[in-house]
N, C-alpha and C positions, 0 to 999 in steps of 0.2 A: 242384776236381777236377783230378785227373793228367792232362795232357797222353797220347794217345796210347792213354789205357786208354780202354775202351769199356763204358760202365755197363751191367750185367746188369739192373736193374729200376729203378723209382722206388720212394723209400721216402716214405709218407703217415701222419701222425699221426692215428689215432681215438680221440676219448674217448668214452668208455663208463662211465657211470656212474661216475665218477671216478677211471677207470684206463685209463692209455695204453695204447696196444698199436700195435706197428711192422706196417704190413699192405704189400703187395705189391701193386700197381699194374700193369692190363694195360698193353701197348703199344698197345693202341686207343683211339682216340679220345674215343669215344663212351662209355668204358667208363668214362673219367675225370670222368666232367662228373654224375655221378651224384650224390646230395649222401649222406654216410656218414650212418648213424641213428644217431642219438644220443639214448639212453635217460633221462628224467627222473630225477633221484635218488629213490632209495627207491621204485623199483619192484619189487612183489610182498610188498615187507615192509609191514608194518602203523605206520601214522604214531607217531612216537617220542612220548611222553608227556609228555616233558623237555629241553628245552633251550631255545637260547639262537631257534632261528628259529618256532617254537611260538606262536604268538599266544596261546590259551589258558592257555600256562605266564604270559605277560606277564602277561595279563589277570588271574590267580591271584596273582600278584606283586604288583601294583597292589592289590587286594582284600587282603592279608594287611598293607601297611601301612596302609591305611585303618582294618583291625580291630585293629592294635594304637597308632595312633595316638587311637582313641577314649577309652581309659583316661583322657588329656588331662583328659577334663571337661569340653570343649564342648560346644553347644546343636550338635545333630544340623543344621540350616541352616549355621553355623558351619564345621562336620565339612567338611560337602557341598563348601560352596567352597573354604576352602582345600584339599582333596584334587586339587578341579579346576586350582585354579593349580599346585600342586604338582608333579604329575601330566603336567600339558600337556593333559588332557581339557576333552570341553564339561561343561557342570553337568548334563547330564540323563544323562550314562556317568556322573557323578560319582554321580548318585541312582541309578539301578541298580547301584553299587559298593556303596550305602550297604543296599540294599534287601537283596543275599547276604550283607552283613556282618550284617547283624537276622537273616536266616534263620540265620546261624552262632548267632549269642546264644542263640536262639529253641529250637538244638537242644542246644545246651550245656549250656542252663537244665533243661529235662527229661532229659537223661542224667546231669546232677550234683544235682536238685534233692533224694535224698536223704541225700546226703552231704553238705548243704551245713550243718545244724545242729552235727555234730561237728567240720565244719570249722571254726564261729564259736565253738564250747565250748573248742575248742583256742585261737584268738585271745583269748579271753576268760581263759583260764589263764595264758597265757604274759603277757598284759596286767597280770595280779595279780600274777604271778609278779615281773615288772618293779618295778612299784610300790612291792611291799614292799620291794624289795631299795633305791629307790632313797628311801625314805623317804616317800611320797609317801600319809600313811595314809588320807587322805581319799579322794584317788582309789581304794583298795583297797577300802576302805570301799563306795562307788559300785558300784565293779564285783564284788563278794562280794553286793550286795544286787540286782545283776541274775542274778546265776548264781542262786542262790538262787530270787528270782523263776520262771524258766526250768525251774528241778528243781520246784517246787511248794511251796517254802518259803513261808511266810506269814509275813509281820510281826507283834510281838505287838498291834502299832495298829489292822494290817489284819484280825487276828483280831478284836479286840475289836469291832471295825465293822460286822465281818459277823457277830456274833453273833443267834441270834434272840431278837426280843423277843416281850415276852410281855403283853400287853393283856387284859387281861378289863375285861368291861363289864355290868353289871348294870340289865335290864331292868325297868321299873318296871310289874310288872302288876294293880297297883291300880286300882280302877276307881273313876270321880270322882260 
């Protein structure tokens, strides 16, 4: 401060909600000794869905590798623990992670399960498709006689098998 000038007010920092503001300070006493209110973040707004301080976004986080670490092919106990080392969880958040990863399956399963034949008729063609090209006739072979199967083709063996037979039997009504 300058010698000899004589300061008009005191200046005080208040944060508010994560913005300064220069405020003005009585010359009383009493008036200083007040504590400024300082407003929680995110007052009035509705809590954010997304981010990084979010527990629930974590917790979402946590659960979406779990569910895509499963493809793996581990035994679901398996699953459970290494998630929990992984993780840095106990094994029983690790089993409640594993419990909404099944409810995910569970809903997936019935929103895709009838799309899920075209989806295997596609595998199944593009599997033949490969085959042939790669010389492979026996595998073609294989999988021509599951598509087949699946459309309602019948084998000429499996025709012959099921064909009906025909028994007649001749009762002897002679009397002794």
């Amino acid at each position: 401060m300058l010698r000899g000038l004589r300061p008009l007010a005191r200046l005080e920092l208040k944060i508010e909600a994560n913005r300064p503001e220069i405020l003005t300070v009585s010359d009383a006493p009493e008036a200083n000794n007040v504590a400024p209110d300082v407003a929680p973040e995110a007052v009035g707004n509705k809590p954010h869905p997304y981010g990084r301080r979010n527990p629930d976004a974590w917790i979402e986080e946590r659960q979406r590798r779990l569910f895509l670490k499963q493809l793996s092919g581990q035994s679901a106990r398996a699953l459970v623990y290494e998630h929990a080392t992984r993780e840095g969880v106990s094994v029983s958040t690790a089993w409640r992670d594993y419990a909404v990863v099944q409810s995910w399956n569970e809903s997936d399963w019935q929103t895709e399960r009838d799309k899920t034949v075209s989806r295997i008729q596609q595998m199944r063609l593009r599997c033949i498709d490969g085959a042939i090209r790669a010389k492979q006739f026996g595998t073609a072979q294989l999988l021509l006689r599951d598509l087949g199967a699946v459309v309602g083709e019948v084998a000429p063996e499996a025709a012959a098998a099921a064909a009906p037979r025909l028994e007649i039997t001749v009762e002897d009504r002679r009397q002794p």
